[in-house]
C-alpha positions as CSV (number, residue, x, y, z in Angstrom):
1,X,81.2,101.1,125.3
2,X,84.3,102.7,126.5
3,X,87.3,101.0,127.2
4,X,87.2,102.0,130.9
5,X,83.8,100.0,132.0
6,X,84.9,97.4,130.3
7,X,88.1,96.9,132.3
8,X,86.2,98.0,135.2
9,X,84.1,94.1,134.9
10,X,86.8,92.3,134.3
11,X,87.5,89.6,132.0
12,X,85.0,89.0,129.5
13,X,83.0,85.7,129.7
14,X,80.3,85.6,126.6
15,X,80.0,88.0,123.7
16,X,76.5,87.9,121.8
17,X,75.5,90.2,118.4
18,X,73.0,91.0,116.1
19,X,71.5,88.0,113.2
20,X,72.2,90.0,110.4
21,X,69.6,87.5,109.0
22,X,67.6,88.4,111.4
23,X,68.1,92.6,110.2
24,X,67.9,91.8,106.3
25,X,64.5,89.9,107.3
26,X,62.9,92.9,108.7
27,X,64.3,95.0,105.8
28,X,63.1,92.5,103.3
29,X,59.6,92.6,105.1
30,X,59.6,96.4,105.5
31,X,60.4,97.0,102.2
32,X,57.4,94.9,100.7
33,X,54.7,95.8,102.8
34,X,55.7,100.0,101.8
35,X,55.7,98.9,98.0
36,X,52.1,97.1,98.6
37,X,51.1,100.0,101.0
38,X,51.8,102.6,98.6
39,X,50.7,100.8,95.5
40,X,47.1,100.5,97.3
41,X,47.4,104.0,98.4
42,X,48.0,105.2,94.7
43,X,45.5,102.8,93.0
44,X,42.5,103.9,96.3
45,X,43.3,107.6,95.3
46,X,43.4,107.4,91.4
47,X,40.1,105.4,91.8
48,X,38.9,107.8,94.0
49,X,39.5,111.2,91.8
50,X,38.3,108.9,88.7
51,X,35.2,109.1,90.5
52,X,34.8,105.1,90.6
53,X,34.5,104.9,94.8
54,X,33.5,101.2,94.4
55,X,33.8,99.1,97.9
56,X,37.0,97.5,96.4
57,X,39.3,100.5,95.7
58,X,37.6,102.6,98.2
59,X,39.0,99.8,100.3
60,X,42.5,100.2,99.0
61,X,42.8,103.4,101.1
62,X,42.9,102.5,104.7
63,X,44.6,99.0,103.7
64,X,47.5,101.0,102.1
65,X,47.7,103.3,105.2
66,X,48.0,99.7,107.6
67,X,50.6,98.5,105.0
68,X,52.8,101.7,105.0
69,X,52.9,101.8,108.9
70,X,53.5,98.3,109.0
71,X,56.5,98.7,107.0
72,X,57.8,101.9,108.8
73,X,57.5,99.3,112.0
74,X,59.7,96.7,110.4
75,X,61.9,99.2,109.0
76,X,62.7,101.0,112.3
77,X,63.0,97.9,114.0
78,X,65.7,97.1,111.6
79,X,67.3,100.3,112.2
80,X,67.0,100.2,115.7
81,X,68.5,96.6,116.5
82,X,71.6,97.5,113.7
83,X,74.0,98.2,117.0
84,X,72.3,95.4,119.4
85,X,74.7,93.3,121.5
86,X,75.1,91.8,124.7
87,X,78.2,91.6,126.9
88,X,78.6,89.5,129.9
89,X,81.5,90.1,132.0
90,X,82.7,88.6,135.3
91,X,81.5,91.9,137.0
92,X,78.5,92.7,135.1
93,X,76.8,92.7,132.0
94,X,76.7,95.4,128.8
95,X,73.8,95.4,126.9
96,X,73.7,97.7,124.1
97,X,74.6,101.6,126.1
98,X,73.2,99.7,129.0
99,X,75.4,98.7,132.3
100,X,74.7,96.7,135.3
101,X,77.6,95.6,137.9
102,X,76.9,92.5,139.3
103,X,77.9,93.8,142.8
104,X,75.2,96.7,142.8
105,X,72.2,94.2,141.6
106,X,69.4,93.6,144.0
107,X,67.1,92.0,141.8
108,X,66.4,90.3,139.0
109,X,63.2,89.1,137.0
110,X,63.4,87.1,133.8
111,X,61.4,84.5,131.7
112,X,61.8,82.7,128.8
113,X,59.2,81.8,126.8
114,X,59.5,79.0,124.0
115,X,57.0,79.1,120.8
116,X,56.3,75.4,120.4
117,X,55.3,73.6,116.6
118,X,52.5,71.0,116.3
119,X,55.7,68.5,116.2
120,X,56.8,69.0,119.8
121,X,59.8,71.4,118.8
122,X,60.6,74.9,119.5
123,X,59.9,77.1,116.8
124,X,61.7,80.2,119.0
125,X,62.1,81.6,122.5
126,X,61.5,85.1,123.9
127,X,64.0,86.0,126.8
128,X,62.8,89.1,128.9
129,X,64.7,90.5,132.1
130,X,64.7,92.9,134.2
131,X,67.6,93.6,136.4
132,X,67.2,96.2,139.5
133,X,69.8,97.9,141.4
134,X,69.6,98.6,144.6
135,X,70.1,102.5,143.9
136,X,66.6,101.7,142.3
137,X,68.1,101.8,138.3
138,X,67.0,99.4,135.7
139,X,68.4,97.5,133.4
140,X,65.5,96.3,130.7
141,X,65.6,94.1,127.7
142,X,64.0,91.6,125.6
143,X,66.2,89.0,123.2
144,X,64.9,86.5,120.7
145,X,66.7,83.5,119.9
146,X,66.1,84.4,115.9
147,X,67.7,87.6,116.8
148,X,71.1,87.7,118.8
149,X,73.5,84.8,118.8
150,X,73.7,82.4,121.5
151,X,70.6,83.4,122.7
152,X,70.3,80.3,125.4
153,X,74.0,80.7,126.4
154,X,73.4,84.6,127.1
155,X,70.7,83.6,129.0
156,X,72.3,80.8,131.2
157,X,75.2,83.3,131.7
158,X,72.8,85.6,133.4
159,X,71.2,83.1,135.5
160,X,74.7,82.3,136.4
161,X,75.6,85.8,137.6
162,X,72.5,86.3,139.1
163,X,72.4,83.4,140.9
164,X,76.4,83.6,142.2
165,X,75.2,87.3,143.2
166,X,72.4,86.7,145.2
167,X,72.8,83.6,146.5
168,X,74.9,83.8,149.6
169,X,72.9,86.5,150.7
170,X,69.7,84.7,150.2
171,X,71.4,81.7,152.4
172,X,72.9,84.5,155.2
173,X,69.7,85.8,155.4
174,X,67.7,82.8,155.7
175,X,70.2,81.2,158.8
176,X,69.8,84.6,160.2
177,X,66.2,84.0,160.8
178,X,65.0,86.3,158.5
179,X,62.4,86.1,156.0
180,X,62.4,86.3,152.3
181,X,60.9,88.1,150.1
182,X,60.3,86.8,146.5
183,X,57.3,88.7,144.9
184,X,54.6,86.5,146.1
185,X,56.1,83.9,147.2
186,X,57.9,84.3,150.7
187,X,60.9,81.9,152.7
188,X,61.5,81.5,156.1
189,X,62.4,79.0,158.9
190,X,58.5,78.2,158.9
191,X,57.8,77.1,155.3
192,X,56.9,78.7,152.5
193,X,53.9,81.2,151.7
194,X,51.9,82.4,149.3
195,X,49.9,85.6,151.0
196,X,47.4,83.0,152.3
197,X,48.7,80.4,154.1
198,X,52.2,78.9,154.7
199,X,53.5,75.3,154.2
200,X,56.2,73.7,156.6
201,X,59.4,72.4,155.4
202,X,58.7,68.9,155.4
203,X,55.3,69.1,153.5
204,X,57.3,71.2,150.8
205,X,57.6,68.7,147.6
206,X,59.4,70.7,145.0
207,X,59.8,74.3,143.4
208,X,60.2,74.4,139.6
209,X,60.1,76.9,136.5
210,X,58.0,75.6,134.1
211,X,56.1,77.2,130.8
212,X,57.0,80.7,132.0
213,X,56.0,80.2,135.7
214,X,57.3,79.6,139.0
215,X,55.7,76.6,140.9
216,X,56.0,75.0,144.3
217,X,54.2,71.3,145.0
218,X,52.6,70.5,148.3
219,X,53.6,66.3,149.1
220,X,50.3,64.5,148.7
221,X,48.6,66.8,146.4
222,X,47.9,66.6,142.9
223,X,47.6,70.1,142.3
224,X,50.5,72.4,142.5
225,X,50.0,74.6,145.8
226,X,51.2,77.8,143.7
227,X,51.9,79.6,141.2
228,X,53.3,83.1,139.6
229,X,54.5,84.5,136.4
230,X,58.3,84.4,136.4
231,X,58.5,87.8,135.9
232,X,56.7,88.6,139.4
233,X,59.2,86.5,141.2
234,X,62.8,87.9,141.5
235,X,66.0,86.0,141.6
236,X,63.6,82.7,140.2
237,X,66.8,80.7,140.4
238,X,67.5,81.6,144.0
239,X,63.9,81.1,145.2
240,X,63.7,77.6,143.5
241,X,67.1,76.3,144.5
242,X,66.7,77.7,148.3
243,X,63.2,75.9,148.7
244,X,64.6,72.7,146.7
245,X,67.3,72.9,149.5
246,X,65.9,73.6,152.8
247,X,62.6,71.0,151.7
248,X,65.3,68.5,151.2
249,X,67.1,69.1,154.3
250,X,63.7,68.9,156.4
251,X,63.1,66.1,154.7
252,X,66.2,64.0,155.8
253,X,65.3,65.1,159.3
């Protein structure tokens, strides 16, 4: 990244880089599934031009071909994450040769998605986003938390920007009279609606993210009224904090 976008985004907030654990893991793994792949592959064909074509060794042939491609996988993935970082600045965010200005963002989908252990803990957690400009250019990514450092922080630092970015719009727009578009999901003076009905203000309960989804909760039901993936709702944190807010304020009146 050259020196000049970097002062154009102003002061740096997080900086987040490669595991190398995570890199010597995939070498480690890459490396031992080619040495399997071509031992199989040596040991099919020897017992093939020995003439014994057995179901065992003839077996070894297609198995060694699966290993070696497994291991040029893990290899290039090693390869290609060698440079991967993540730099979030008060203006916008780096990642990798990637650049998005907060100022020229009109959209953002993410998720995070948390592998849980028989225990109750979390083995690891997936982080995907796309960020959309209103020029139409994308930003996409995908992070693990076994991957990159500070994984959740560079995640909350996004949510952050996204939500300092989109938020007073979301707000203007709303007292304006307007209504809201949010994938599915749509806000306006009237309630809430999900393509089939709409719900009024005061019968609006909560909005939440929850196990990779965006909910909202009718009062007096059981059932949540709706639901969507995360990544089909933009801005998530602007849609759930702008319902939160408005059902709260309908609900003091």
């Amino acid at each position: 990244m050259s020196m000049e976008i970097a002062s154009d985004l102003g002061q740096l907030r997080s900086e987040h880089h490669l595991k190398r654990s995570h890199q010597l893991l995939l070498l480690v793994v890459g490396l031992f599934l080619g040495g399997a792949g071509l031992f199989a592959l040596v040991y099919g064909l020897a017992s093939l031009l020995g003439a014994d074509s057995t179901a065992p060794t003839f077996f070894c042939l297609p198995i060694g071909l699966l290993q070696l491609g497994g291991a040029a996988w893990f290899l290039w993935q090693a390869i290609s994450v060698h440079n991967l970082s993540a730099r979030v600045y008060e203006g916008g965010l780096v990642f990798g040769r990637q650049t998005m200005r907060w100022d020229e963002l009109a959209s953002a989908y993410t998720q995070a998605l948390k592998v849980v252990s028989k225990r109750g803990g979390v083995y690891s957690t997936t982080h995907t986003y796309r960020l959309v400009a209103g020029d139409g250019r994308q930003m996409r990514f995908k992070v693990f938390d076994r991957q990159i450092t500070g994984a959740d922080a560079l995640n909350n630092a996004i949510y952050e920007a996204v939500v300092r970015s989109q938020w007073p719009k979301a707000v203007a727009a709303f007292q304006a009279g307007q209504t809201l578009q949010f994938g599915p999901f749509a806000v306006s003076r009237e309630g809430v609606s999900n393509k089939k009905e709409t719900i009024p203000w005061p019968e609006v309960e909560w909005a939440r993210l929850s196990g990779g989804y965006v909910t909202v909760k009718r009062r007096n039901q059981r059932r949540v009224w709706g639901h969507a993936g995360m990544m089909a709702v933009p801005n998530t944190m602007v849609f759930v904090n702008l319902v939160n807010e408005v059902a709260k304020n309908a609900q003091r009146t």
